[in-house]
DSSP file (Angstrom, degrees, kcal/mol; ACC not computed):
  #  RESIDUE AA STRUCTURE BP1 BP2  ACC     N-H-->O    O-->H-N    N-H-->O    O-->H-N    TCO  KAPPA ALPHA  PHI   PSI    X-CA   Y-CA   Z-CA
    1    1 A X              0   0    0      0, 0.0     2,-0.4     0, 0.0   125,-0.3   0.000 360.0 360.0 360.0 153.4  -13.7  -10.3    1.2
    2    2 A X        -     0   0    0    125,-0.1     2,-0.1   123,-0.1   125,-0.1  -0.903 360.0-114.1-127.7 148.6  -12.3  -10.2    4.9
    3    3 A X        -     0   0    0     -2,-0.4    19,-0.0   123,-0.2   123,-0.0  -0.598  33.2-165.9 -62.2 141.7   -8.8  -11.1    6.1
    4    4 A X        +     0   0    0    123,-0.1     2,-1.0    -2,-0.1    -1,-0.1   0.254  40.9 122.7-123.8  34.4   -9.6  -14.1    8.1
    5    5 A X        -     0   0    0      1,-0.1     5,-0.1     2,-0.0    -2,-0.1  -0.619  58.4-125.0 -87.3 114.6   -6.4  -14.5    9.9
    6    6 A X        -     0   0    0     -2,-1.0     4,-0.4     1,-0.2     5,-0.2   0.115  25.1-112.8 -53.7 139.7   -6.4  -14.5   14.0
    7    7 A X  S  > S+     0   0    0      2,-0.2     4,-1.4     1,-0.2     3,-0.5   0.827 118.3  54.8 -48.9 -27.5   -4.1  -12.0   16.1
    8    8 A X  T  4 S+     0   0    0      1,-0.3    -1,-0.2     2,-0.2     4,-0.1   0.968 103.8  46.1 -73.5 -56.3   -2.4  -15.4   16.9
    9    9 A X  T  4 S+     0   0    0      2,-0.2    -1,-0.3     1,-0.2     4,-0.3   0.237 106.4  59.9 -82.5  13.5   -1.8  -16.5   14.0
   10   10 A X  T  > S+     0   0    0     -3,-0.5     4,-2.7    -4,-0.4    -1,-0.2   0.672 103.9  53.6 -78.3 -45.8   -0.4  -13.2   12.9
   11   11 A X  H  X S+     0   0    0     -4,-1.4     4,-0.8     1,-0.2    -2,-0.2   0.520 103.7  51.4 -86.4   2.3    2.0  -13.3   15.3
   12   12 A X  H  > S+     0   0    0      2,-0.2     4,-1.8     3,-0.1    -1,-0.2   0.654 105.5  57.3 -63.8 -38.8    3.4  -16.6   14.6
   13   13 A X  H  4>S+     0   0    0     -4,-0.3     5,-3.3     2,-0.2    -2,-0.2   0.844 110.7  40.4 -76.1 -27.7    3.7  -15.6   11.3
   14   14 A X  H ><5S+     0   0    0     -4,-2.7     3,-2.2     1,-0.2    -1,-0.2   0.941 113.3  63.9 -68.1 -50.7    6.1  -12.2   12.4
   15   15 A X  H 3<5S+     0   0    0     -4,-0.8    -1,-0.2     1,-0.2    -2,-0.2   0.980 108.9  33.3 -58.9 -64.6    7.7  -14.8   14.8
   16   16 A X  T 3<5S-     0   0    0     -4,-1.8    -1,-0.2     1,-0.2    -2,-0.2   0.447 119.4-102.4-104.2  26.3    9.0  -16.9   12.1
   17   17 A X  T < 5S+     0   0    0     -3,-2.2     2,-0.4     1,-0.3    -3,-0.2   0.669  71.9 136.0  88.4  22.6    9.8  -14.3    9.6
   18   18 A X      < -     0   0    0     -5,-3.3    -1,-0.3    -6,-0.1    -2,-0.1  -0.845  48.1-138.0-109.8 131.3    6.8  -14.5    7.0
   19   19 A X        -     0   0    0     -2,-0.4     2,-0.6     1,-0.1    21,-0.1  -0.268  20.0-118.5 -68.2-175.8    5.5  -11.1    6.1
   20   20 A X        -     0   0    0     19,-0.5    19,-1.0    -6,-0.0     2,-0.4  -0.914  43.5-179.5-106.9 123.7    1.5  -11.0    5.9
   21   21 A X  E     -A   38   0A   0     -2,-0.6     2,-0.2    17,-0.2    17,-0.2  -0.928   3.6-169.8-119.5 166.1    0.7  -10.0    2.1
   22   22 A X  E     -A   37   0A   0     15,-6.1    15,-1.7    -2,-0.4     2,-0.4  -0.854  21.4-122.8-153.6-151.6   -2.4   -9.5    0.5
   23   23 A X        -     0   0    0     -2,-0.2   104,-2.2    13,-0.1     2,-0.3  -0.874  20.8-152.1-135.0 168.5   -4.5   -9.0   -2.7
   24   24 A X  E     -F  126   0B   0     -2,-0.4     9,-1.7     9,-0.3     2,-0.2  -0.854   6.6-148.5-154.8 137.7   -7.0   -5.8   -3.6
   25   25 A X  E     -FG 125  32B   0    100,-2.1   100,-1.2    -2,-0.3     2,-1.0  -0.733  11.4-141.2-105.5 157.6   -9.9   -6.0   -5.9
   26   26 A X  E   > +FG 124  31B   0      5,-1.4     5,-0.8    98,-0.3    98,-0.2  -0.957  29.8 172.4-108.6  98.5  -10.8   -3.1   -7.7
   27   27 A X  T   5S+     0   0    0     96,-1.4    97,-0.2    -2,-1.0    -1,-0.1   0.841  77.3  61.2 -88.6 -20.1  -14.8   -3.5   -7.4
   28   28 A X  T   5S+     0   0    0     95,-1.2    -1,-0.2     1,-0.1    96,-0.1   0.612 128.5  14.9 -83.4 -14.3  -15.6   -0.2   -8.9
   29   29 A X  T   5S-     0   0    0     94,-0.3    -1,-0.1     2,-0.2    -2,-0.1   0.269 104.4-131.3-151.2  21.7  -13.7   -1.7  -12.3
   30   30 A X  T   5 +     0   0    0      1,-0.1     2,-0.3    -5,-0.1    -3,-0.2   0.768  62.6 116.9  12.8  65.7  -13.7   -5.3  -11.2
   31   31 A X  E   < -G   26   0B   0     -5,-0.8    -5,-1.4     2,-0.0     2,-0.3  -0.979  60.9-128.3-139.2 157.5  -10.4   -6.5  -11.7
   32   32 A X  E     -G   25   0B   0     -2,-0.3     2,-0.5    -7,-0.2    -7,-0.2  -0.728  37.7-108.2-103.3 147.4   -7.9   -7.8   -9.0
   33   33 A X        -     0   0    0     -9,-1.7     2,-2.6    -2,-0.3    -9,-0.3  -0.652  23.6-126.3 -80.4 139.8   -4.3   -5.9   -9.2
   34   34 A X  S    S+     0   0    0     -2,-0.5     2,-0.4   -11,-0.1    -1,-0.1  -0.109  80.6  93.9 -63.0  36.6   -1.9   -8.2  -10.3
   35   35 A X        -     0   0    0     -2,-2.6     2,-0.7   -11,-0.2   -11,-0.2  -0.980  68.2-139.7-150.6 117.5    0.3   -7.6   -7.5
   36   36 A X        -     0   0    0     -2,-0.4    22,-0.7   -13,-0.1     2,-0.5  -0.848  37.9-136.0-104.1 140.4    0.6   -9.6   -4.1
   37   37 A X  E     -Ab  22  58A   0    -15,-1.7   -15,-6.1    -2,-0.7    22,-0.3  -0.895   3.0-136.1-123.7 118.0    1.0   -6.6   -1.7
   38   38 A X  E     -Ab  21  59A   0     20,-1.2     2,-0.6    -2,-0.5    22,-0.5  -0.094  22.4-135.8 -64.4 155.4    3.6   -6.7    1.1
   39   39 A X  E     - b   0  60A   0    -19,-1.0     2,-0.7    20,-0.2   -19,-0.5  -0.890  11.7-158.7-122.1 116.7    2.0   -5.3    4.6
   40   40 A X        +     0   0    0     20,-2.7    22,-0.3    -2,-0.6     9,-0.1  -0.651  28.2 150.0 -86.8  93.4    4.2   -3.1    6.4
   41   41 A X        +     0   0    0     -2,-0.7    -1,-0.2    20,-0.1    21,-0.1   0.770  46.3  74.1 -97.7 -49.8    3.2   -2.9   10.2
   42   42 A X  S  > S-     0   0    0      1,-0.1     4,-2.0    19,-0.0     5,-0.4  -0.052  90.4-110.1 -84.0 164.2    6.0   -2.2   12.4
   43   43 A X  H >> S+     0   0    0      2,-0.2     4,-2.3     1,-0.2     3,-0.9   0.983 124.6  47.1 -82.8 -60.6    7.6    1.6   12.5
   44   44 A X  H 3>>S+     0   0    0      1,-0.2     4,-2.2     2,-0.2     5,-0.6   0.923 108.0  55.5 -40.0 -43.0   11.0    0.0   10.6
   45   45 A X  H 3>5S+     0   0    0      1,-0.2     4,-0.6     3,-0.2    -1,-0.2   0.929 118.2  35.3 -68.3 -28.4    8.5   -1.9    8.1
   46   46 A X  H <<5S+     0   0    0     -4,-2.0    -2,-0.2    -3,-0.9    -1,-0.2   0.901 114.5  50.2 -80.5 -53.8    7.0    1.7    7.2
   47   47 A X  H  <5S+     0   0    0     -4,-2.3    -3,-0.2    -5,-0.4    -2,-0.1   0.884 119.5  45.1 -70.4 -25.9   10.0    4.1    7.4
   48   48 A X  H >X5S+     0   0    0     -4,-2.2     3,-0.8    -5,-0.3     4,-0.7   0.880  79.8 143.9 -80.9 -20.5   11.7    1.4    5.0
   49   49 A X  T 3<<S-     0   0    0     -5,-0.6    -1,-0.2    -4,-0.6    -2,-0.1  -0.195  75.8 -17.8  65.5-129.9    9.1    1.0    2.9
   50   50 A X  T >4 S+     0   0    0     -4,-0.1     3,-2.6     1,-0.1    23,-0.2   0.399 112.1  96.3 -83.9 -37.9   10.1    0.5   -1.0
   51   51 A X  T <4 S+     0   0    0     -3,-0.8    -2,-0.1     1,-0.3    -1,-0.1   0.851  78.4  51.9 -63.2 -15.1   13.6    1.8   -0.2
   52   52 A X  T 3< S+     0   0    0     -4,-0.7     2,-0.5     1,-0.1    -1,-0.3   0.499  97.9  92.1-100.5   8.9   15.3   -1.9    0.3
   53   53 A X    <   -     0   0    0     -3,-2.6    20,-0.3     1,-0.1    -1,-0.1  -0.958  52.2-170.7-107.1 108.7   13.7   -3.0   -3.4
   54   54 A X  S    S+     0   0    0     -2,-0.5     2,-0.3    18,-0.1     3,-0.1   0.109  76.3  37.3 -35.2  -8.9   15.4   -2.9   -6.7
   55   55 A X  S    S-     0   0    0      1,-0.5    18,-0.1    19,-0.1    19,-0.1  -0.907 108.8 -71.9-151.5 171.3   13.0   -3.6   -8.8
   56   56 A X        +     0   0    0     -2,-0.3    -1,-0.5    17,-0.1    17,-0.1   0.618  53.6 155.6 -58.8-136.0    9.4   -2.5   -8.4
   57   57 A X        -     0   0    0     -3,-0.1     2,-0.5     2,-0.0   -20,-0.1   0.098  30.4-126.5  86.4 165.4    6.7   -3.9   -5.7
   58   58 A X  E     +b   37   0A   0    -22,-0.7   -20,-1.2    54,-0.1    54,-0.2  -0.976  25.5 173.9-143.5 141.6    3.9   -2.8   -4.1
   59   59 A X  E     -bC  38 111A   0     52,-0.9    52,-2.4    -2,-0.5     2,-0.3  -0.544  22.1-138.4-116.2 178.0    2.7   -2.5   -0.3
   60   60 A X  E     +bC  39 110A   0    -22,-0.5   -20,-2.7    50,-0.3     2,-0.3  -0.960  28.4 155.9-178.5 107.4    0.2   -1.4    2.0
   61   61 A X  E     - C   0 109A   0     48,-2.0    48,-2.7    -2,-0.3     2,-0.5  -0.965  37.1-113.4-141.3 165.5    0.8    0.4    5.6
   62   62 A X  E     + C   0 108A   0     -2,-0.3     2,-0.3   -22,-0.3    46,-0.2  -0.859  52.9 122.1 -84.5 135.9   -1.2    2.9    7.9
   63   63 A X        -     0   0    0     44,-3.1     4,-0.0    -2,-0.5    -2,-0.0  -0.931  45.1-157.6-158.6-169.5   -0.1    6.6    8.6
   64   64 A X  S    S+     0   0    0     -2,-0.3    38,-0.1     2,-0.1    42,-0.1   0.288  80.0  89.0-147.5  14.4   -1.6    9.9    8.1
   65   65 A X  S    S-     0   0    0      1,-0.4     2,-0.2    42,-0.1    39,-0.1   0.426  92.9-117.0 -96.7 -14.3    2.3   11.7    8.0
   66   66 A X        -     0   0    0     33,-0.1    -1,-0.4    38,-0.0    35,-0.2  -0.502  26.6-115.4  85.0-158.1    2.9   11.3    4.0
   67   67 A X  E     -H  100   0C   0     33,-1.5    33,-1.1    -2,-0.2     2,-0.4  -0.886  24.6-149.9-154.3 176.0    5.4    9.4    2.8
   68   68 A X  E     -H   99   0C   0     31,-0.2    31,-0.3    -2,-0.2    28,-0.1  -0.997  10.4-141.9-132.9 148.5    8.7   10.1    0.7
   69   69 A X    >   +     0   0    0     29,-2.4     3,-0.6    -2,-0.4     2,-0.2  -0.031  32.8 153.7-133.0  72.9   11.0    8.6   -1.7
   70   70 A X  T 3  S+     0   0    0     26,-0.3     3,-0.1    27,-0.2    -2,-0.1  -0.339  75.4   9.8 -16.0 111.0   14.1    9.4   -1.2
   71   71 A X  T 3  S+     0   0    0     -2,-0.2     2,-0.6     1,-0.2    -1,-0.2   0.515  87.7 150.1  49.7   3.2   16.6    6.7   -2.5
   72   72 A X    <   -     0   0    0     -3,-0.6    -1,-0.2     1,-0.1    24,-0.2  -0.471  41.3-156.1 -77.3 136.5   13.8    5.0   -4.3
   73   73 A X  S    S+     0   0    0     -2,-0.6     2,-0.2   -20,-0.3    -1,-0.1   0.203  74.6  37.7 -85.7  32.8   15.0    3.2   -7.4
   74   74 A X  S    S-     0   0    0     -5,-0.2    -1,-0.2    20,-0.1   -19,-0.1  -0.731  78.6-115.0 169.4 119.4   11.5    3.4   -8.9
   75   75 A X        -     0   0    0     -2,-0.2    39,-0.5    18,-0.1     2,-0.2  -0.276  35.0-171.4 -55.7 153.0    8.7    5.4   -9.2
   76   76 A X  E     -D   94   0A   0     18,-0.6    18,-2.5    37,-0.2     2,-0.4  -0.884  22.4-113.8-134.6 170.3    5.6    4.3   -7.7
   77   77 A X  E     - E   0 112A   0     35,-1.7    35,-1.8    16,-0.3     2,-0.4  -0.934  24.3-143.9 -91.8 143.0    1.9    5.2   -7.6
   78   78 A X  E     -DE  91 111A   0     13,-1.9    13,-2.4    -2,-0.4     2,-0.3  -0.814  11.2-162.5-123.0 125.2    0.7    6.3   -4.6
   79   79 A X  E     -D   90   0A   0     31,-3.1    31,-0.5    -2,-0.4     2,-0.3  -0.903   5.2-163.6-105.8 143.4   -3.5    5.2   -3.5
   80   80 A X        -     0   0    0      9,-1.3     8,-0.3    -2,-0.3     9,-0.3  -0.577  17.6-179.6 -69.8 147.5   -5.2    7.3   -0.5
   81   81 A X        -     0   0    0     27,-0.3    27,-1.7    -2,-0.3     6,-0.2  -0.747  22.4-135.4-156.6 132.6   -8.1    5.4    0.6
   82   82 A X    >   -     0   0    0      4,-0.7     3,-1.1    -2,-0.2    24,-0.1   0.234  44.4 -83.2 -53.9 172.9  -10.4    6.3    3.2
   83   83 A X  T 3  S+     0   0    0      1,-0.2    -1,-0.1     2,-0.1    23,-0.0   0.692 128.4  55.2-107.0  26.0  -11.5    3.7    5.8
   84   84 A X  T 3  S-     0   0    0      2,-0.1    -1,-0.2    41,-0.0    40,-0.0   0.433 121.8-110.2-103.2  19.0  -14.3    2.2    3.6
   85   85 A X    <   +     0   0    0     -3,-1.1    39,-2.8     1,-0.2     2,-0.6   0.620  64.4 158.8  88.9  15.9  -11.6    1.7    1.3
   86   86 A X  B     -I  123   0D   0     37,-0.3    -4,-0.7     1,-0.0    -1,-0.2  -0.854  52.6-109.0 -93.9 102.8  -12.9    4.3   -1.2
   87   87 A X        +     0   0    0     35,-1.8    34,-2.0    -2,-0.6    -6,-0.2   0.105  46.9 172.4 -24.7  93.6   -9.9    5.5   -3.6
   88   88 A X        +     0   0    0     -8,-0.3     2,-0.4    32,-0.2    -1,-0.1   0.680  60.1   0.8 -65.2 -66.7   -9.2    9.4   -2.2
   89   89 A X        -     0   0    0     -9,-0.3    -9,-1.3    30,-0.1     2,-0.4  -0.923  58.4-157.7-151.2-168.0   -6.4   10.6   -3.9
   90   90 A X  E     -D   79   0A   0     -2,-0.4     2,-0.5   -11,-0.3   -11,-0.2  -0.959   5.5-160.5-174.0 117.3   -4.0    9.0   -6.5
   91   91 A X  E >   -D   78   0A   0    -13,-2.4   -13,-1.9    -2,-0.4     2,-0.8  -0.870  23.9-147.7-141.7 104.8   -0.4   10.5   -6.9
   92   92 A X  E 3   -     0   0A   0     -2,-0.5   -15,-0.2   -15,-0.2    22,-0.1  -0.453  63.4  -5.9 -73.6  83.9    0.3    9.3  -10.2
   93   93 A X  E 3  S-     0   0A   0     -2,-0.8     2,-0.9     1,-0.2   -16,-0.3   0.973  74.9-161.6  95.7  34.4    4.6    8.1  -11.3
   94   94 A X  E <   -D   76   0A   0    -18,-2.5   -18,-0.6    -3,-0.5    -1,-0.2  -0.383   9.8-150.8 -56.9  84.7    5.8    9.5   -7.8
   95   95 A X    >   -     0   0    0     -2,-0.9     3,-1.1   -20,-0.2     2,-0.4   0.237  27.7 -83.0 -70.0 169.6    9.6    9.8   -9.0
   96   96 A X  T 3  S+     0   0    0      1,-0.2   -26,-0.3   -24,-0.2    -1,-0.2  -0.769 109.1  39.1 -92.3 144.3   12.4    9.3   -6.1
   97   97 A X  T 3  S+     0   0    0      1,-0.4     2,-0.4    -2,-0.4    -1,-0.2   0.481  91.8 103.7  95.6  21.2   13.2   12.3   -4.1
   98   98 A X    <   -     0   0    0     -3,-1.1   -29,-2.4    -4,-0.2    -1,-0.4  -0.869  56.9-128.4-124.4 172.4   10.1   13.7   -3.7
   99   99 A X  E     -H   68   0C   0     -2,-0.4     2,-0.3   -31,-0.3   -31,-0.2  -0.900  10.3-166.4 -97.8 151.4    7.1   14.1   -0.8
  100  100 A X  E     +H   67   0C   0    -33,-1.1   -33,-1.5    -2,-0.3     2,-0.3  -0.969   9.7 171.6-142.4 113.5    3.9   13.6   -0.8
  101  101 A X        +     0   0    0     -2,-0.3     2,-0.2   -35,-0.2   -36,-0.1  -0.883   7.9 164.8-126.2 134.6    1.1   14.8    1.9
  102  102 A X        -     0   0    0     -2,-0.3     2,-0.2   -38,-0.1   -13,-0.0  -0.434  53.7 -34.6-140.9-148.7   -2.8   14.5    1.7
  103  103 A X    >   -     0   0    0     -2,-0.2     3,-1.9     1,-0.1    -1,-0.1  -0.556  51.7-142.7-101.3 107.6   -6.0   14.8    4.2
  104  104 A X  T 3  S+     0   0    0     -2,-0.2    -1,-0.1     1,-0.2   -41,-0.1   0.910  91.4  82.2 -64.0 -32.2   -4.7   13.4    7.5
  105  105 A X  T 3  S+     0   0    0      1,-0.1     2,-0.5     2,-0.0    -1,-0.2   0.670  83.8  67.7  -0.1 -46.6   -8.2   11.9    7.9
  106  106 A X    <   +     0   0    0     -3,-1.9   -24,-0.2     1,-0.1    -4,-0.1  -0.967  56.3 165.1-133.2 125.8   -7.2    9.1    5.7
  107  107 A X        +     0   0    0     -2,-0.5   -44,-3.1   -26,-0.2     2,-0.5   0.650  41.1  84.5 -84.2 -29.7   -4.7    6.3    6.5
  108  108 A X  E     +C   62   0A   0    -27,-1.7     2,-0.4   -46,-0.2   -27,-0.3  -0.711  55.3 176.7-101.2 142.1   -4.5    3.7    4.9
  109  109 A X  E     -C   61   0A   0    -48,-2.7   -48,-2.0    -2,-0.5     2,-0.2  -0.970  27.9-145.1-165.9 167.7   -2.6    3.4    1.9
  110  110 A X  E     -C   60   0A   0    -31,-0.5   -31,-3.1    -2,-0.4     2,-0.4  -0.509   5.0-170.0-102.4 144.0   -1.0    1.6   -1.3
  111  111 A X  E     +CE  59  78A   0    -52,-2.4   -52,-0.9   -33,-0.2     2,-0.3  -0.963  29.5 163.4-128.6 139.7    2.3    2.2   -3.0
  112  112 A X  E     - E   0  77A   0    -35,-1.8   -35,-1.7    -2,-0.4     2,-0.1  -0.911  40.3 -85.8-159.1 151.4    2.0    0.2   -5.9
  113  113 A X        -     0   0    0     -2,-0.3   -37,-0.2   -37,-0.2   -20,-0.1  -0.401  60.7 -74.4 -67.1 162.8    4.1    0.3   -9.3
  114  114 A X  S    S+     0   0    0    -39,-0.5    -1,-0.1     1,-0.2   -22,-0.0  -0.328 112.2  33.3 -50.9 129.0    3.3    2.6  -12.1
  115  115 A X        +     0   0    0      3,-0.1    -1,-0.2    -3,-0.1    -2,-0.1   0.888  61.9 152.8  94.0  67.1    0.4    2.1  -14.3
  116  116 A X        -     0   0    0      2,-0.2     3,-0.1    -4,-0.1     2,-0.1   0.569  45.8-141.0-105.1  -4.2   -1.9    0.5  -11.6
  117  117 A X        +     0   0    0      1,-0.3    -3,-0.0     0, 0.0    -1,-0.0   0.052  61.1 134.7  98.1 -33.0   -5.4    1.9  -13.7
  118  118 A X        +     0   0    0     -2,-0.1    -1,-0.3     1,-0.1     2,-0.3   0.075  35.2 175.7-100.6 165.3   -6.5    2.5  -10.1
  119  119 A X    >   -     0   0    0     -3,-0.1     3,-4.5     1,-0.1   -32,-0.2  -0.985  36.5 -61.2-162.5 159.2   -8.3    6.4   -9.8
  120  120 A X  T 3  S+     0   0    0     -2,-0.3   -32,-0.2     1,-0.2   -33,-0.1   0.142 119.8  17.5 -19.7 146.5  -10.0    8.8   -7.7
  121  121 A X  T 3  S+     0   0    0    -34,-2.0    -1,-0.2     1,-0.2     2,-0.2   0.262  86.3 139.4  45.5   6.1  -13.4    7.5   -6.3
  122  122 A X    <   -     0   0    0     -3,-4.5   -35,-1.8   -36,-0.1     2,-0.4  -0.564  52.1-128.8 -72.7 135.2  -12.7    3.4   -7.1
  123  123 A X  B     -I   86   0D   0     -2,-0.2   -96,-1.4   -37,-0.2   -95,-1.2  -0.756  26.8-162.1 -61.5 125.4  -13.9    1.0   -4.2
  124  124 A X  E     -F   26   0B   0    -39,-2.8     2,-0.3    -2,-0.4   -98,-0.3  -0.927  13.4-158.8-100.5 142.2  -11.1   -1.2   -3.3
  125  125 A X  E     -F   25   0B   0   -100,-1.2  -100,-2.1    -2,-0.3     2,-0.4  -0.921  16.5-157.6-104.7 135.6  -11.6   -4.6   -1.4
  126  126 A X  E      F   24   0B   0     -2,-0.3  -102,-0.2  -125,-0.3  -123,-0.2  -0.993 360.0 360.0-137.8 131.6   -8.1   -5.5    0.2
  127  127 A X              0   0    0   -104,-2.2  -103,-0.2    -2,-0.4  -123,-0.1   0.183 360.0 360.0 -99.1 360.0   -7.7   -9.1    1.0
């Protein structure tokens, strides 16, 4: 599956205050995660992350800098994925107050609540 949403209509959507989410398949264990997944884009939608939610949720941004959580009120699991969307590293219950750093190589990645099944070498399809 492909996003099929225009730069145009991306930017309407920021203009009038709707994030973009989306959904991931697990193809390697063909189930979808039960989770509609925020996209954070902007350098405030990434350096806040998780930290402005109270209760669990799971997102999707680019960087290759790690990430932290610091003042998060919930551990999360953390996905690596490469850019054919093949599952890299896995940082499993990431508790608040810690860092986490991997292969700058690889950008894209999921913060997801705990117990997402997902592991090392699964294809993911993000939609």
């Amino acid at each position: 599956m492909t996003h099929h949403s225009s730069r145009k209509e991306k930017k309407r959507k920021k203009k009038r205050g709707k994030k973009e989410t989306m959904k991931v398949l697990n193809k390697t264990k063909k189930y979808f995660l039960p989770y509609t997944i925020e996209v954070a884009e902007t350098f405030k939608e990434k350096s806040d992350g998780l930290l402005k939610y109270e209760t669990p949720h799971a997102m999707y941004f680019e960087t290759r800098w790690g990430i932290h959580t610091c003042g998060m009120k919930f551990p999360i699991d953390v996905v690596v994925l490469n850019d054919k969307s093949v599952v890299k590293k896995v940082k499993r219950n990431m508790e608040s107050g810690k860092f986490f750093f991997w292969n700058p190589l690889y950008k894209k990645i999921l913060e997801l609540p705990i117990g997402s099944g997902i592991e090392d070498g699964d294809i993911l399809e993000i939609a």
